[in-house]
DRENLO-648401 format. One record per atom (N, C-alpha, C): residue in one letter; chain; atom name; residue number from 0; x, y, z. Coordinates in nm, 4 decimals, decimal comma. Each point is the difference from the previous one (the first is absolute). Example, Ala and Ser with C-alpha at 12.3 -4.5 7.8 and 13.67 -1.06 7.14 Angstrom:
2
+------+-----+------+-----+----------+----------+----------+
| type | mol | atom | seq |     east |    north |       up |
+------+-----+------+-----+----------+----------+----------+
|    a |   A |    N |   0 |   1,3190 |  -0,5690 |   0,7800 |
|    a |   A |   CA |   0 |  -0,0890 |   0,1190 |   0,0000 |
|    a |   A |    C |   0 |   0,0900 |   0,1200 |   0,0000 |
|    s |   A |    N |   1 |  -0,0350 |   0,1050 |  -0,0720 |
|    s |   A |   CA |   1 |   0,0820 |   0,1190 |   0,0060 |
|    s |   A |    C |   1 |  -0,0770 |   0,1090 |   0,0730 |
+------+-----+------+-----+----------+----------+----------+
END
This chain:
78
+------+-----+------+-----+----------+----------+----------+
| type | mol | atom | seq |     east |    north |       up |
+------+-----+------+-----+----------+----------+----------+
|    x |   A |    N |   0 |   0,0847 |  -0,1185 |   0,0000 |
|    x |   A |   CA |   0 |  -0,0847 |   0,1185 |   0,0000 |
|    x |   A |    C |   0 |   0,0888 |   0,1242 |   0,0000 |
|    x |   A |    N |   1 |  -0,0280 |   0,0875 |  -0,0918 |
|    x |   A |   CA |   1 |   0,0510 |   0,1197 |  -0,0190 |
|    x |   A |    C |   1 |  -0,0292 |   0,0839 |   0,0955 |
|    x |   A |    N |   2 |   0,0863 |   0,1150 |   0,0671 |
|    x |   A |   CA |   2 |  -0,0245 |   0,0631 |   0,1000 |
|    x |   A |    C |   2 |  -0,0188 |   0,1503 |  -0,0900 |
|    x |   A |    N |   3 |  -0,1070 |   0,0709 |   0,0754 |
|    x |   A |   CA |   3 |  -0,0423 |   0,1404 |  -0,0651 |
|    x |   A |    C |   3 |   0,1214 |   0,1060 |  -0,0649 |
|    x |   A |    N |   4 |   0,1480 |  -0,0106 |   0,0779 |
|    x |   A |   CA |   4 |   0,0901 |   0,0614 |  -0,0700 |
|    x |   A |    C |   4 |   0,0742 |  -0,0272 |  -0,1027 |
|    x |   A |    N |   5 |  -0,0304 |  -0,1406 |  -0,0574 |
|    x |   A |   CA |   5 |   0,0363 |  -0,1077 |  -0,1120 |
|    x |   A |    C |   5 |  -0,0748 |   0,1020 |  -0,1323 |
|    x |   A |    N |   6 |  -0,1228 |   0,0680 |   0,0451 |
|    x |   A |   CA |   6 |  -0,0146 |   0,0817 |  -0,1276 |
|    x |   A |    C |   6 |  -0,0190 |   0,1481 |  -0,0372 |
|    x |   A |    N |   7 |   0,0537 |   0,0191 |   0,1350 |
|    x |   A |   CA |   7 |   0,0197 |   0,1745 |   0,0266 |
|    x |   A |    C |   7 |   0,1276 |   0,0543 |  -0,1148 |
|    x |   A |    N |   8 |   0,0034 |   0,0932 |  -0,0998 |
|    x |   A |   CA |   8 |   0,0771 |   0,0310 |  -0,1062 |
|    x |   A |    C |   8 |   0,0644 |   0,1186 |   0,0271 |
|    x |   A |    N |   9 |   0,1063 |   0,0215 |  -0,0229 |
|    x |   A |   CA |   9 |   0,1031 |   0,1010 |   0,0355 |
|    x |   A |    C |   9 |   0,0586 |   0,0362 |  -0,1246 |
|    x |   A |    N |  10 |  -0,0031 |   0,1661 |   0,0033 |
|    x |   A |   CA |  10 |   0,1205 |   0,0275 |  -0,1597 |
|    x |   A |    C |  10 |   0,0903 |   0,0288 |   0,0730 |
|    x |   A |    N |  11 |   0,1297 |  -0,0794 |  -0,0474 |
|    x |   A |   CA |  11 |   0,0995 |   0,0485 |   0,0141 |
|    x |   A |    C |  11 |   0,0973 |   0,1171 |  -0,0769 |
|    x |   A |    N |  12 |   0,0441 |   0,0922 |   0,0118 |
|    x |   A |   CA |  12 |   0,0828 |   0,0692 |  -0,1024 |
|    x |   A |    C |  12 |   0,1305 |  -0,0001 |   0,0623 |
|    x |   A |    N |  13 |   0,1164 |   0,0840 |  -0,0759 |
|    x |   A |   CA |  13 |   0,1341 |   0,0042 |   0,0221 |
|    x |   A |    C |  13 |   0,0340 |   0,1614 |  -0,0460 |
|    x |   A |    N |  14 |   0,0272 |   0,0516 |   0,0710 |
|    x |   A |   CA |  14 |   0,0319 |   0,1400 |  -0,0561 |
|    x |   A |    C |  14 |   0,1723 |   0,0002 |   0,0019 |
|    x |   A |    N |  15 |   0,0606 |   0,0401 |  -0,1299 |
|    x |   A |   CA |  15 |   0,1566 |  -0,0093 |  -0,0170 |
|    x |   A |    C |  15 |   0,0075 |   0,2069 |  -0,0051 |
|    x |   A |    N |  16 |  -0,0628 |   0,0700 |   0,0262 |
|    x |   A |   CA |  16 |  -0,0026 |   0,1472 |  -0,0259 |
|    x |   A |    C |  16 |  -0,0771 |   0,0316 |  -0,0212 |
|    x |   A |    N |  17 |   0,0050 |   0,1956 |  -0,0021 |
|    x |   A |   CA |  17 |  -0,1219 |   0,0788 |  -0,0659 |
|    x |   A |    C |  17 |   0,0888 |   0,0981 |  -0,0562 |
|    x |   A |    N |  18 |  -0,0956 |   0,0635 |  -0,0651 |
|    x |   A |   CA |  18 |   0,0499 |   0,1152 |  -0,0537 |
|    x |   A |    C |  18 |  -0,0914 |   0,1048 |  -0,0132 |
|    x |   A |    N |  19 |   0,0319 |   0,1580 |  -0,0106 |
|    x |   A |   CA |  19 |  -0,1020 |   0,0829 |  -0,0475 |
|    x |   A |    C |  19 |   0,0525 |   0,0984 |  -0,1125 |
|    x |   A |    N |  20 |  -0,1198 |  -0,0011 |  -0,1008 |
|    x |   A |   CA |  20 |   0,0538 |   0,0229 |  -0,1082 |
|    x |   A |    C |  20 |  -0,1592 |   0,0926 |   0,0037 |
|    x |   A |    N |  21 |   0,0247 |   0,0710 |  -0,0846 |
|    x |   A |   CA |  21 |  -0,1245 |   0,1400 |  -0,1064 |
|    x |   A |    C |  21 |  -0,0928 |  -0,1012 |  -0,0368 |
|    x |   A |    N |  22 |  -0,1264 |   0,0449 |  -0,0368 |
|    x |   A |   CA |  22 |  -0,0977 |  -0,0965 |  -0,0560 |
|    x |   A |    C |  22 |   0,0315 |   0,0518 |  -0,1929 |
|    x |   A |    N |  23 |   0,0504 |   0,0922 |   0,0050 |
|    x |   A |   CA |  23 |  -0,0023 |  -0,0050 |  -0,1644 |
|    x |   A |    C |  23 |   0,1367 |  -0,0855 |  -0,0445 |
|    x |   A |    N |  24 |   0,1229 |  -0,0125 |   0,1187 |
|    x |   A |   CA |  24 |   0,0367 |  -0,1312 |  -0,0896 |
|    x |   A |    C |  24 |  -0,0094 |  -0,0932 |   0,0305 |
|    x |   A |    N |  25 |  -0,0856 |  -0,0598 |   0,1001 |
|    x |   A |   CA |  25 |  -0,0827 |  -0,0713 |  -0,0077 |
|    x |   A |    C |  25 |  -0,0964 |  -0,0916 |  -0,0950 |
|    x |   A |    N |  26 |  -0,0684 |   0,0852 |  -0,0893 |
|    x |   A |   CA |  26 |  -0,0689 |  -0,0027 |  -0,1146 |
|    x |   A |    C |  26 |   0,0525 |   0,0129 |  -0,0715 |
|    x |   A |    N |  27 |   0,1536 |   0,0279 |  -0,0317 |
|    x |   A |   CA |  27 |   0,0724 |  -0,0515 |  -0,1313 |
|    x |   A |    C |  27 |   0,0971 |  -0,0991 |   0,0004 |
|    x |   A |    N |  28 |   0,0033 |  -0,0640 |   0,0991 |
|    x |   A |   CA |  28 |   0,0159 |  -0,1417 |   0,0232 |
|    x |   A |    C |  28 |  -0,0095 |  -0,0843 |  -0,1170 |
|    x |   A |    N |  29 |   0,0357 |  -0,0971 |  -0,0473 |
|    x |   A |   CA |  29 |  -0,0333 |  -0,0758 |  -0,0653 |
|    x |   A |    C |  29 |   0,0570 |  -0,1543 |   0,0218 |
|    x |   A |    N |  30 |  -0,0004 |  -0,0910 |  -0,0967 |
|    x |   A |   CA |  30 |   0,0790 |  -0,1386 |   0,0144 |
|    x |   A |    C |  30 |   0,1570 |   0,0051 |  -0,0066 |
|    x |   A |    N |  31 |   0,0799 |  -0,0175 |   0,1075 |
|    x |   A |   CA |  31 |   0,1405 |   0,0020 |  -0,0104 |
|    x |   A |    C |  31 |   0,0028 |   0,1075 |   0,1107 |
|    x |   A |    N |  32 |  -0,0731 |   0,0889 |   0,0331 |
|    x |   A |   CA |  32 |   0,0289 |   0,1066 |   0,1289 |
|    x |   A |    C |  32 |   0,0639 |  -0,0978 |   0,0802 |
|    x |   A |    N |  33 |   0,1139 |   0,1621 |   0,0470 |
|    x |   A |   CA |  33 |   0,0852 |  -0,0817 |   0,1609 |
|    x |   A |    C |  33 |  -0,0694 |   0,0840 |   0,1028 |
|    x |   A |    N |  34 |  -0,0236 |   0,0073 |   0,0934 |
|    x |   A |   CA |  34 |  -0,0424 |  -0,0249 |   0,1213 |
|    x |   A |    C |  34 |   0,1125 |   0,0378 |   0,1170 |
|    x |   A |    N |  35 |   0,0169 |   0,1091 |   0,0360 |
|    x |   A |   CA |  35 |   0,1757 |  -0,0323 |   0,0903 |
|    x |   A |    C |  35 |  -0,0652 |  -0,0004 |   0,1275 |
|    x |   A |    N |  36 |   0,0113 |  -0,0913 |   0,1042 |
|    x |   A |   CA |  36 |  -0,0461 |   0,0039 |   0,1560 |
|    x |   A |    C |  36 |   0,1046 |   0,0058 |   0,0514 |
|    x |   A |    N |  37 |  -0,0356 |   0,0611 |   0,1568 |
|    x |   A |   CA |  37 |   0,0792 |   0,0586 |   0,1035 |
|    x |   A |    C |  37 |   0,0826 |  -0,1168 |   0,0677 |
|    x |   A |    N |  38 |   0,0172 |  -0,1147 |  -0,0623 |
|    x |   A |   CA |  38 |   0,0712 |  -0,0854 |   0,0571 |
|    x |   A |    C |  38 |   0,1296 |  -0,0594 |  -0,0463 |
|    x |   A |    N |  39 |   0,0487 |  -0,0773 |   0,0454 |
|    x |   A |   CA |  39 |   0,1371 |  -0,0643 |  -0,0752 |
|    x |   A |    C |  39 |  -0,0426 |  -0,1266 |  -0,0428 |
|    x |   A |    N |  40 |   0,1226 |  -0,0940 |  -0,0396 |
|    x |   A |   CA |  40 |  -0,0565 |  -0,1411 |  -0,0515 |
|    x |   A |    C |  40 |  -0,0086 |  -0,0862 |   0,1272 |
|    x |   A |    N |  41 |   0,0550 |  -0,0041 |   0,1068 |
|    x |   A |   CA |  41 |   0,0582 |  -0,0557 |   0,0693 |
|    x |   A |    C |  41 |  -0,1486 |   0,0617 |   0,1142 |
|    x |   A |    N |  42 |  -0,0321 |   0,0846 |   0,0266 |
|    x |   A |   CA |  42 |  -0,0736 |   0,0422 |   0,1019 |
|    x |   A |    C |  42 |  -0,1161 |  -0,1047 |   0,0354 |
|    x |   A |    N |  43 |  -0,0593 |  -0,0200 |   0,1551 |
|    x |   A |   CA |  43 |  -0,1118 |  -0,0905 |   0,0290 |
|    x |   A |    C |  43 |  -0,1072 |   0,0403 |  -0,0794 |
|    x |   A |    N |  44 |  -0,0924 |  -0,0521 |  -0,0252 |
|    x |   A |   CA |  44 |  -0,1738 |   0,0001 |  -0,0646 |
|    x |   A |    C |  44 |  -0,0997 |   0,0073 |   0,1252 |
|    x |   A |    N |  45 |  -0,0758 |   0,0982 |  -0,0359 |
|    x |   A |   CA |  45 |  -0,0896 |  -0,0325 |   0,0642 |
|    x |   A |    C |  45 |  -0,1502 |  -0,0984 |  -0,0015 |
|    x |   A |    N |  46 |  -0,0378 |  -0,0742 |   0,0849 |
|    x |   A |   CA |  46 |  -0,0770 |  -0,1050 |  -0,0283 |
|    x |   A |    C |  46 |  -0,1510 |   0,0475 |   0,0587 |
|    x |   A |    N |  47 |  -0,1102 |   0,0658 |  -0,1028 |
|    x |   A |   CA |  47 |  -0,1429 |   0,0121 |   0,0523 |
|    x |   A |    C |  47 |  -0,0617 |  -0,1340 |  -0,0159 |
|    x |   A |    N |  48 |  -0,1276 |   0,0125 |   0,1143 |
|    x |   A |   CA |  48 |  -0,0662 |  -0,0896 |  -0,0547 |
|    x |   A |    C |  48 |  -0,1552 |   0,0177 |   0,0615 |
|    x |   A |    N |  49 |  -0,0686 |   0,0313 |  -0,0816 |
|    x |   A |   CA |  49 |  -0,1106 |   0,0693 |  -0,0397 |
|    x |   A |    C |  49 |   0,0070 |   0,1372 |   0,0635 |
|    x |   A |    N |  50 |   0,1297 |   0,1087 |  -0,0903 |
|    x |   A |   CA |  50 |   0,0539 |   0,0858 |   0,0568 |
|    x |   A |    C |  50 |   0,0588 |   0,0697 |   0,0955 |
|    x |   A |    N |  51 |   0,0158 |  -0,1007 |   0,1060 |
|    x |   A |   CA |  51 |   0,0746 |   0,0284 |   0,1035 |
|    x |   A |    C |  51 |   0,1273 |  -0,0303 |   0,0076 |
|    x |   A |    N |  52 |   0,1028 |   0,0402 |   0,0351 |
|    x |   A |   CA |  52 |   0,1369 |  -0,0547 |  -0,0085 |
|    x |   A |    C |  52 |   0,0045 |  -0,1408 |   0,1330 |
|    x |   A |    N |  53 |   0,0483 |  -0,1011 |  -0,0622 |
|    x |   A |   CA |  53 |  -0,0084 |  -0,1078 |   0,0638 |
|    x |   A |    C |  53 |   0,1440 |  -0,0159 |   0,0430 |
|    x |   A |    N |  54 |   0,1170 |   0,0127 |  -0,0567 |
|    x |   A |   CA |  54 |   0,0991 |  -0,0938 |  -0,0279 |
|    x |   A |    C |  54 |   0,1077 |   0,1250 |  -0,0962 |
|    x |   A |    N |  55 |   0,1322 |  -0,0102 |   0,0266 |
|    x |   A |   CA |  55 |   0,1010 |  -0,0027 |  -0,0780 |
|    x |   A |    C |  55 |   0,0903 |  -0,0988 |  -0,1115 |
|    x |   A |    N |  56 |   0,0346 |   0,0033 |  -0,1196 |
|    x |   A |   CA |  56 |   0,0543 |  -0,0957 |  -0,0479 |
|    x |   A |    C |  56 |   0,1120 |   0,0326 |  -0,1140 |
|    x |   A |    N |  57 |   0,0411 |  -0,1190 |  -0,0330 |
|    x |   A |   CA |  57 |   0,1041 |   0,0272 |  -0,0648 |
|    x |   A |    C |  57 |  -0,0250 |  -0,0899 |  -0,1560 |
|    x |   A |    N |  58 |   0,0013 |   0,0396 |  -0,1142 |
|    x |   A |   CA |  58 |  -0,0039 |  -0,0313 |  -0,1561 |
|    x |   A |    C |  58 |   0,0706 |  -0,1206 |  -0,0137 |
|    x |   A |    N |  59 |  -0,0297 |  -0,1510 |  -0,0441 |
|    x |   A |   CA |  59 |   0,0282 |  -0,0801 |  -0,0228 |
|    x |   A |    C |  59 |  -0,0032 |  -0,0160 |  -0,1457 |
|    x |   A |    N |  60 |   0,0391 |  -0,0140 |  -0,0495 |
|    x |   A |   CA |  60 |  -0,0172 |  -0,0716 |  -0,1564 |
|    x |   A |    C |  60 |   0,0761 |  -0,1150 |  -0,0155 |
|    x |   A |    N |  61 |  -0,1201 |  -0,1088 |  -0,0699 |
|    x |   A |   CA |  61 |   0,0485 |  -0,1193 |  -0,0233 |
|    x |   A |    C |  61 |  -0,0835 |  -0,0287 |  -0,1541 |
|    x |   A |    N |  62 |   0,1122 |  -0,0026 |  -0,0763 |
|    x |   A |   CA |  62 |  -0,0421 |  -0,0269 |  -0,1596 |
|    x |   A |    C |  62 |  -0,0400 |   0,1180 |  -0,0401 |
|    x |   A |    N |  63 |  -0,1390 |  -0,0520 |  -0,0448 |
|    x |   A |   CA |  63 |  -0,1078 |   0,1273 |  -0,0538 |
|    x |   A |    C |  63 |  -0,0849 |   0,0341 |   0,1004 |
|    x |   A |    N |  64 |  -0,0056 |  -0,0145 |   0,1600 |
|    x |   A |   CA |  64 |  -0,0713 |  -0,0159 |   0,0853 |
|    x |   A |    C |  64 |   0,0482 |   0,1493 |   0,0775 |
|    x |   A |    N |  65 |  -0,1279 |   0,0758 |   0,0520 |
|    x |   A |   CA |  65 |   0,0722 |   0,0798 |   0,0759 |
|    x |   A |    C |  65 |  -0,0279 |  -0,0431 |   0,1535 |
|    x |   A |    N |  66 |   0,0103 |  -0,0167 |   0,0979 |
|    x |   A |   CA |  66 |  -0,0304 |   0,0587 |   0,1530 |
|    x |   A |    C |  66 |   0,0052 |   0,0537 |   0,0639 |
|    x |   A |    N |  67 |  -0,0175 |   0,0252 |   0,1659 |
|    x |   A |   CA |  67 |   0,0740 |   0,0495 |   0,0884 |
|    x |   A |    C |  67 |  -0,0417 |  -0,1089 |   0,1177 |
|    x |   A |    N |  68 |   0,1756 |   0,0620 |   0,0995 |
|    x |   A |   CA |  68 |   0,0446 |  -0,0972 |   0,0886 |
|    x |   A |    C |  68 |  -0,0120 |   0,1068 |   0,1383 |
|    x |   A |    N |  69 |  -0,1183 |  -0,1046 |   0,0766 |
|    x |   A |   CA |  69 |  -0,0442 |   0,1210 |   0,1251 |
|    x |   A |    C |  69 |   0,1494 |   0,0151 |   0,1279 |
|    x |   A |    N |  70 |   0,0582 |   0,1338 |   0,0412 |
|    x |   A |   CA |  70 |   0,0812 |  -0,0075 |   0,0738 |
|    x |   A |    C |  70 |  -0,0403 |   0,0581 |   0,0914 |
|    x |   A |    N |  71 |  -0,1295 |   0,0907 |   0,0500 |
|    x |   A |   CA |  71 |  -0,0439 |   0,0648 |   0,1083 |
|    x |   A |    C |  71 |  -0,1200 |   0,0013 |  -0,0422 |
|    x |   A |    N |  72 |  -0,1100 |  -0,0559 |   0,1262 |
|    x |   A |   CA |  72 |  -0,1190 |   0,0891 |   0,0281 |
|    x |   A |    C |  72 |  -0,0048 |   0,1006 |   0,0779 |
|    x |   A |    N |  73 |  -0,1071 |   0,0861 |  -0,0463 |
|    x |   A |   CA |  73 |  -0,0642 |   0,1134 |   0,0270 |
|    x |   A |    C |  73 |  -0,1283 |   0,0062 |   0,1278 |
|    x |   A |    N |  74 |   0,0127 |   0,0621 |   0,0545 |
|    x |   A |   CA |  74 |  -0,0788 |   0,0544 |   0,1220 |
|    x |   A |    C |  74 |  -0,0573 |  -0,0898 |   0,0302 |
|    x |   A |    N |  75 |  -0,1044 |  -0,0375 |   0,0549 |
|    x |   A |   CA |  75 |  -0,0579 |  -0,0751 |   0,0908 |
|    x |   A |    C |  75 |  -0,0414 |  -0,1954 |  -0,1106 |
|    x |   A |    N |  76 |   0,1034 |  -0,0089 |  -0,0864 |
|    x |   A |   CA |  76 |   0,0004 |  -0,0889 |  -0,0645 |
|    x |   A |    C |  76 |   0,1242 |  -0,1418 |   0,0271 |
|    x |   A |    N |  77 |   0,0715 |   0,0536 |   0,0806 |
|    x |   A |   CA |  77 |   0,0817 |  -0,0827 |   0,0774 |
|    x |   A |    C |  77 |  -0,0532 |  -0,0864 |   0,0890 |
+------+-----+------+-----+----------+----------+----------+
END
């Protein structure tokens, strides 16, 4: 028997940066735009999940696969 949190659904996201940019170049954006965020390559990710920051992590790639590898939780998630 399945227990009620067996189908409770969570989005997870990964935030690697932000940036703020003008909305008019914004809208001239196109396919091939770069994107420059406030981070390095090497810096932690942050881990939401259903927008809350859950977790810190770090970029795994294996093959064509991307991940992340949790190295700290966040606030009352420990």
């Amino acid at each position: 028997m399945a227990s009620n949190i067996d189908t409770v659904k969570v989005e997870i996201a990964v935030v690697l940066g932000r940036s703020v940019i003008p909305m008019h170049q914004l809208l001239r954006m196109g396919r091939g735009a770069v994107i420059e965020l406030d981070s390095r390559q090497d810096d932690p990710v942050t881990v939401l999940a259903n927008d809350k920051p859950v977790a810190r992590g770090e970029i795994q790639i294996h093959g064509d696969k991307i991940g992340v590898s949790i190295v700290d939780l966040i606030g009352n998630y420990e």
